[in-house]
C-alpha positions in Angstrom: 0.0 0.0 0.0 2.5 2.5 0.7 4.8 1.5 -2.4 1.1 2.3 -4.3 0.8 5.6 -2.4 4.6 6.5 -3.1 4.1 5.4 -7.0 1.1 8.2 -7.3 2.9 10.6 -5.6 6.1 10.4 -7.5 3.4 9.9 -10.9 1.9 12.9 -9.6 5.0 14.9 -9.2 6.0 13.8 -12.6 3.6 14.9 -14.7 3.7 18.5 -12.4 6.9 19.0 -13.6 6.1 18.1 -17.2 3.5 20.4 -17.5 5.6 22.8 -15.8 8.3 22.5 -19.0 5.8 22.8 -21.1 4.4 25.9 -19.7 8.2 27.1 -20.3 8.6 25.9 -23.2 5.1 27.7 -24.7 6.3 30.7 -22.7 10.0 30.6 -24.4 8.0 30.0 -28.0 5.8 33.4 -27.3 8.5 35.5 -26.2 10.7 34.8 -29.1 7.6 35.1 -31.8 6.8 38.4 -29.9 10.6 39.1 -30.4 11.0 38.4 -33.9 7.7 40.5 -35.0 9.4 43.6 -33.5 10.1 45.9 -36.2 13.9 46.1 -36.5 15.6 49.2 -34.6 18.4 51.3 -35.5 17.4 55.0 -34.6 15.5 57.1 -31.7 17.0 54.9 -29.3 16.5 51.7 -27.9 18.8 50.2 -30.5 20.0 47.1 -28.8 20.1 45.2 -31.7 23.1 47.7 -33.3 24.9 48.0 -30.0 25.0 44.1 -29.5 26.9 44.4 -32.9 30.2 46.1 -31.5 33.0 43.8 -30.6 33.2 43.6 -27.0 35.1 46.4 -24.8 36.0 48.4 -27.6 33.5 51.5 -26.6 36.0 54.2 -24.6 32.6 56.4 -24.1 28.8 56.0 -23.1 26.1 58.2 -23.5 22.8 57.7 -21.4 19.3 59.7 -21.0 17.0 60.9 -23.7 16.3 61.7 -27.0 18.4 64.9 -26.2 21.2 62.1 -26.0 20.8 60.6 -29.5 19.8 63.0 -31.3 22.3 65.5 -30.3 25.7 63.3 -30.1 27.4 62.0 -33.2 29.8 59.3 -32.4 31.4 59.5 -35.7 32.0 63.5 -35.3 33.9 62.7 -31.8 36.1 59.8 -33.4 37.2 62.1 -36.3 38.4 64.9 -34.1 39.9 62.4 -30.9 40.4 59.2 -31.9 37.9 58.1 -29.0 35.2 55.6 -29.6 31.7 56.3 -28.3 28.1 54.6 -28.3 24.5 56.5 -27.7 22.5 53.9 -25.6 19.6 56.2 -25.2 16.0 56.2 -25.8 12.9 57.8 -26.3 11.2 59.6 -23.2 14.0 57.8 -21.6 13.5 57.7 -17.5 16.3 57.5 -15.2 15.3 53.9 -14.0 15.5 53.1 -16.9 18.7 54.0 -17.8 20.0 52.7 -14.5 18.8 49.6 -16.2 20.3 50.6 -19.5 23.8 51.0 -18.2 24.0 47.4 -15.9 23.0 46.2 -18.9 25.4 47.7 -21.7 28.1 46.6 -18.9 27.6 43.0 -20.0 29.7 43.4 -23.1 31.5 46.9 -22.8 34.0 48.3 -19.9 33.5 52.3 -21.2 36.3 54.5 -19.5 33.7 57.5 -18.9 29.6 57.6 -19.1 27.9 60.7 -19.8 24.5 60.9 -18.3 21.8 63.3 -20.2 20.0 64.7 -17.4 16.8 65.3 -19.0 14.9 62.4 -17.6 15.6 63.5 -14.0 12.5 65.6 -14.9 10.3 62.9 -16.0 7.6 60.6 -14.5 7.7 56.9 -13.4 6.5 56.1 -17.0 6.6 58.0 -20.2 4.7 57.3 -23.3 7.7 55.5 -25.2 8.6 53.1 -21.8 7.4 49.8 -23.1 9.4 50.7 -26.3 12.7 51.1 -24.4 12.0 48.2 -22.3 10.4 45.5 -25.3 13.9 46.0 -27.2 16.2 45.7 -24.3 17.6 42.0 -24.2 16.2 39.1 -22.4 17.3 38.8 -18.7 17.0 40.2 -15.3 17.4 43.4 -16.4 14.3 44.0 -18.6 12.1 42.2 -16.3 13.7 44.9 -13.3 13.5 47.9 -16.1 9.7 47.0 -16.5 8.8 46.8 -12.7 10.2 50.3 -12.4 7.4 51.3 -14.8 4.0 50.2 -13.2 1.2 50.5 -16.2 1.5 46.9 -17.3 4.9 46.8 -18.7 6.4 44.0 -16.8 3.2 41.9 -18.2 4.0 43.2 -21.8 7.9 42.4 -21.1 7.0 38.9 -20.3 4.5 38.5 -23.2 5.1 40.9 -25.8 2.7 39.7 -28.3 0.0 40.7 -25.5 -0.8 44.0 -27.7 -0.4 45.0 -31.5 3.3 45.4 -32.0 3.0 48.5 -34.6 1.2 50.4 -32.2 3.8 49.9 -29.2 7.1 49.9 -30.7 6.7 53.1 -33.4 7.3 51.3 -36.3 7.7 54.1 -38.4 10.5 54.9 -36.3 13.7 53.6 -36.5 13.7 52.0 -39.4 17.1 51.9 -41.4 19.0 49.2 -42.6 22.0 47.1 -40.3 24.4 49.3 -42.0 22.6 52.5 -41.2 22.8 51.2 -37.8 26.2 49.5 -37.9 27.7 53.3 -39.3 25.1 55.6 -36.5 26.3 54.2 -33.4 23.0 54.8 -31.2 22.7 58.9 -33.1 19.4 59.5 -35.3 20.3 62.4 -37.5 17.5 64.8 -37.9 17.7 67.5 -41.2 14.7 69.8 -40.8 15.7 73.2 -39.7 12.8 74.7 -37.5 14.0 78.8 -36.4 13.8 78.8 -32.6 14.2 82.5 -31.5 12.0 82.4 -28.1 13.5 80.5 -25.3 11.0 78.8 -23.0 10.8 77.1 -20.0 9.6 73.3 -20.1 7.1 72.2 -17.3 7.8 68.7 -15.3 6.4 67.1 -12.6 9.2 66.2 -10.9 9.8 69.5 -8.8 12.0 69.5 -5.5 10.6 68.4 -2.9 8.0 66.1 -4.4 8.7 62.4 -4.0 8.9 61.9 -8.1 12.1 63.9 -7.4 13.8 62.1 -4.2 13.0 58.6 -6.1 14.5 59.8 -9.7 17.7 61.8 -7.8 18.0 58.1 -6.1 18.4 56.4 -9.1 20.8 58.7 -10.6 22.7 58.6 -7.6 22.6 54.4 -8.5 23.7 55.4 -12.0 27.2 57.5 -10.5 27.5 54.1 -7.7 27.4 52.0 -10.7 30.0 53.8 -12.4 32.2 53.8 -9.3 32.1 50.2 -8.6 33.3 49.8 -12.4 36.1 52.4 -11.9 34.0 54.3 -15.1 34.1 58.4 -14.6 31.0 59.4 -14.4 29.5 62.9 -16.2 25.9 64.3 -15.5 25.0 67.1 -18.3 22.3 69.5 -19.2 22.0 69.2 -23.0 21.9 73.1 -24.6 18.1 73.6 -25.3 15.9 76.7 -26.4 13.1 74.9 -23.7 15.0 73.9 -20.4 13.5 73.1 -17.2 12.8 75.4 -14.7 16.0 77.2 -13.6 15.5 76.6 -9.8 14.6 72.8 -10.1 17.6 72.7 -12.7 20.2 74.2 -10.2 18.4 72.1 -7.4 19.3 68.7 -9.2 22.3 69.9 -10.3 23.7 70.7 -6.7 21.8 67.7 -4.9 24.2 65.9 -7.6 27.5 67.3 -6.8 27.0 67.1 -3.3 25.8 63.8 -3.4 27.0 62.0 -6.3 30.7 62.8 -6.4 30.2 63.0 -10.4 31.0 66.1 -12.4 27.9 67.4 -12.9 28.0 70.0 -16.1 24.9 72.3 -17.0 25.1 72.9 -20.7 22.1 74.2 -20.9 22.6 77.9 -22.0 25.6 77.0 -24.5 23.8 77.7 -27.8 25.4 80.9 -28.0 29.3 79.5 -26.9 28.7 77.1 -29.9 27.4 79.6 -32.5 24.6 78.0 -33.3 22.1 79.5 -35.8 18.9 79.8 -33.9 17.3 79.8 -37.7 19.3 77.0 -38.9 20.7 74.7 -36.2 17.5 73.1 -34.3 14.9 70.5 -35.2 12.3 71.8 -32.5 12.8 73.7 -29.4 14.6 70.5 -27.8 16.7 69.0 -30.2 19.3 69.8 -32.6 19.0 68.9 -36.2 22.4 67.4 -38.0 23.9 71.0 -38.2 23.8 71.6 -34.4 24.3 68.2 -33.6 27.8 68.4 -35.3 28.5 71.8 -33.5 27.4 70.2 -29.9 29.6 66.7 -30.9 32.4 69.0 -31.6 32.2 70.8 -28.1 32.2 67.0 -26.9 34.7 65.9 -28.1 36.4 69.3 -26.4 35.4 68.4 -23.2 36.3 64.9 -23.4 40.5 65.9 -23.9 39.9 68.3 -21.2 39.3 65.1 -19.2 42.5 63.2 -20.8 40.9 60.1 -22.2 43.2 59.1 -24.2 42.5 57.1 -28.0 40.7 54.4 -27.9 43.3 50.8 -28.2 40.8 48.6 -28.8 38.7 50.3 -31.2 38.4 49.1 -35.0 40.0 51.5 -37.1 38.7 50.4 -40.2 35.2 50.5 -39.4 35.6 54.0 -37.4 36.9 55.2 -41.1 33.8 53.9 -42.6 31.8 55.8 -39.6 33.2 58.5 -40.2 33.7 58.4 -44.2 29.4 57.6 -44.0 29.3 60.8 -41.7 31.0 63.2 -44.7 28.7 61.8 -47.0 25.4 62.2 -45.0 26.5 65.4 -43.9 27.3 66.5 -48.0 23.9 65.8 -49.3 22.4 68.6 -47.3 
């Protein structure tokens, strides 16, 4: 009788455990047929697949944060005038949990030297309208699954399951679509070539005002950004991107000091620098936030400044051949106009 009893049990257990594989199993088919419907992409951030690309610990420099990020650095620029090799891993509406998440993450195959951190999401909410974009296109692993419980609004279920909603809708597919070179040659920058006259600077409102709780919980996770950076020996540079709509000036000066006292990052508020850079306020911008390819070059060039000022020197590891082609692809873009 108790052999009998022991028999079921062990039965019962068995098939348990083979139901349990093949819940897995369904679960593992899902998320890779969720994955494989994504629309490929290689611009306005999030662009995990092109990053995965470069061979590992060759990127000297790392830039975080928001479309301020990508669409304002050119890699290609900062490698022409330094010989120091640089990725964008931003994305869109990006929030500094997020890129907390971004950065543990990009540290799996790269050892950069210095990050820069675009400050802009510092400003934002818990979720922004492009989060389950920048979190669906991140890799599979611990990381997304943490990334999406940062967000609340149904991400992490989305994360888990992406085909739960219709992929077009979630992951812009009219975005972002260029070819492996395009990405291969961009290195995380979306180039932008409309020229919209900004003459009136204004301010930007946010929700994330000092002393609200939004701002304690998204100076904690930059201060988790600049203790992430430490651990890994990487420097570690907080910036204000130049803008003709910035934040508040008091919640700007607020964050920026909480930083430097707190942080022990350099902490750089580029906000104002349109006029140190000469750019053409009829010319230079895209909209009131972003630079089109014209001021994007005059910013990358001011970058690459700043980044000898803090004696990096060229990268050893990086592929010269293919920064030639970067920057070769640069000239030509950059021609047509």
């Amino acid at each position: 009788m108790e052999r009998i009893k022991t028999r079921r049990g062990l039965r019962v257990l068995y098939e348990l455990a083979v139901l349990l594989a093949a819940l897995c199993l369904l679960w593992a088919a899902l998320f890779q047929l969720g994955c494989a419907l994504m629309p490929e992409r290689s611009t306005y951030g999030a662009v995990w697949s092109s990053y995965l690309r470069e061979e590992e610990n060759t990127v000297d420099v790392l830039f975080l944060g928001s479309s301020r990020a990508y669409c304002n650095v050119i890699p290609a620029r900062i490698y022409e005038d330094t010989g120091v090799s640089s990725y964008v891993m931003a994305g869109p509406s990006q929030t500094v949990s997020l890129s907390y998440y971004y950065l543990r993450e990009c540290l799996k195959t790269q050892r950069p030297r210095c990050v820069l951190m675009e400050l802009s999401g510092g400003f934002y909410g818990r979720v922004e309208e492009h989060s389950k974009a920048n979190v669906c296109y991140m890799p599979a692993g611990l990381n997304r699954l943490r990334a999406a419980r940062c967000c609340e609004d149904g991400i992490l279920e989305l994360a888990l399951f992406p085909l739960q909603e219709f992929h077009y809708r979630i992951y812009d597919a009219d975005f972002g679509q260029t070819s492996d070179e395009e990405g291969l040659m961009l290195c995380g920058y979306t180039p932008l070539e409309e020229a919209k006259p900004q003459s009136v600077r204004s301010v930007r409102e946010t929700k994330a005002l000092p002393g609200t709780e939004l701002y304690a919980e998204n100076l904690s996770w930059l201060l988790r950004i600049a203790a992430l950076c430490e651990e890994n020996d990487i420097r570690c540079v907080f910036y204000l991107a130049p803008t003709m709509q910035p934040y508040p000036e008091e919640a700007t000066a607020r964050l920026c000091a909480d930083l430097r006292e707190q942080s022990g990052a350099a902490v750089e508020d580029w906000s104002g620098l349109s006029d140190a850079l000469r750019v053409d306020p009829e010319t230079d911008w895209y909209d009131a936030i972003h630079f089109n390819r014209r001021g994007a070059e005059k910013f990358s060039g001011f970058l690459s400044d700043y980044l000898r000022s803090l004696g990096l020197p060229r990268s050893e590891r990086a592929d010269e051949a293919l920064w030639s082609r970067r920057i070769a692809y640069a000239a030509e873009a950059r021609n047509k106009k």
